[in-house]
C-alpha positions, 0 to 999 in steps of 0.5 A, spaced: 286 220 648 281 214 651 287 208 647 292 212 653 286 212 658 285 205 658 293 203 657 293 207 664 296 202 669 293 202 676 298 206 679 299 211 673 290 212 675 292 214 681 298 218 681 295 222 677 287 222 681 292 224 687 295 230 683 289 233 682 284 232 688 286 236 693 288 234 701 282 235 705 283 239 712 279 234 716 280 239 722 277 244 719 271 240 716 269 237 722 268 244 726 265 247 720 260 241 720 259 242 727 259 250 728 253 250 722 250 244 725 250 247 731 247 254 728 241 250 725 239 246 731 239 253 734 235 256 730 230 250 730 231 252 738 229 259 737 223 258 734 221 253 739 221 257 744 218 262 741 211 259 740 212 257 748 214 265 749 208 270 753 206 273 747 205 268 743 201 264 747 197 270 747 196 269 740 195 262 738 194 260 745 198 254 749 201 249 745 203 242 748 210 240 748 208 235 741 205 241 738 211 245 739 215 240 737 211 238 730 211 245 729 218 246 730 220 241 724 215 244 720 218 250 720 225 247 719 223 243 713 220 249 711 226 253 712 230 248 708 226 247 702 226 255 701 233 256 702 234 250 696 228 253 692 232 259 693 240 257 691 242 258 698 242 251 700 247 249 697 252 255 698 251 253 705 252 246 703 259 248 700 261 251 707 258 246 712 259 240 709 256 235 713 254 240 718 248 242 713 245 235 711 245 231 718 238 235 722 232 236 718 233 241 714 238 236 710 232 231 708 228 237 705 234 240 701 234 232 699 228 232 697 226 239 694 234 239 690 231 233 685 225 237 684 228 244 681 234 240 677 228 236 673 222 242 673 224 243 666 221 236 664 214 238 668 211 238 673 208 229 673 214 226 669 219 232 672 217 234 679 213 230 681 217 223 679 224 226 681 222 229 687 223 223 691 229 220 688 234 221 694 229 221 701 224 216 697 226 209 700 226 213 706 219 214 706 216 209 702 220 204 707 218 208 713 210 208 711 210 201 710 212 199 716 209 203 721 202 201 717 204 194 718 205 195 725 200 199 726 195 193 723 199 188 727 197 192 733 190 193 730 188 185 731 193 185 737 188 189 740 
């Protein structure tokens, strides 16, 4: 079987990688991607005006705008983090495509996914290197370059 697969011309590689993929409805995608995307930035919405509701405020007292908002993509990272613990995450993913990985919610889902696929070889080797296999560079970037700035700022000032 592999002597055919390296005698296949490209072409031949081709034809036969067009017959087996399916054609992607791109009209179809992007609404889903849309209407999902929507209903996430929705939610996080609802939750924000929330916490400023009466009967919130009564309870925790009066949040600034900043607080809201740190609180609001608390809850969605949060939220995202739980759903992929619980398998849902990715089902919604099948659905929304790129609808579920575009707000905050796909940044948690980056990094939670690693860690549960890796748990099996513990929690320093397994979780805890994996975890950041996807949003790592992200993090590690960003961090180093706000602290960069922040000490340039530092002896600015």
């Amino acid at each position: 079987m592999s002597d055919n697969l390296n005698k296949l011309t490209e072409k031949q590689y081709q034809t036969m990688s067009d017959k087996r993929s399916g054609k992607s409805n791109i009209v179809k995608n992007c609404f889903m991607a849309f209407l999902f995307g929507g209903l996430i930035c929705t939610i996080a919405q609802a939750y924000s005006d929330l916490l400023v509701c009466r009967p919130v405020k009564s309870l925790i007292g009066e949040l600034d705008e900043s607080a809201v908002g740190a609180l609001t993509v608390l809850f969605m990272v949060f939220l995202g983090a739980l759903l992929t613990a619980l398998n849902v995450y990715d089902n919604i993913g099948n659905i929304a495509g790129a609808g579920s990985i575009v707000p905050i919610t796909g940044f948690a889902n980056s990094v939670v996914s690693p860690a549960m696929e890796y748990r099996s070889e513990g929690l320093i080797l397994g979780v805890g290197a994996q975890m950041f296999q996807v949003a790592g560079p992200v993090l590690v970037y960003g961090t180093a370059s706000s602290v960069l700035v922040g000490l340039i700022y530092y002896l600015i000032k």
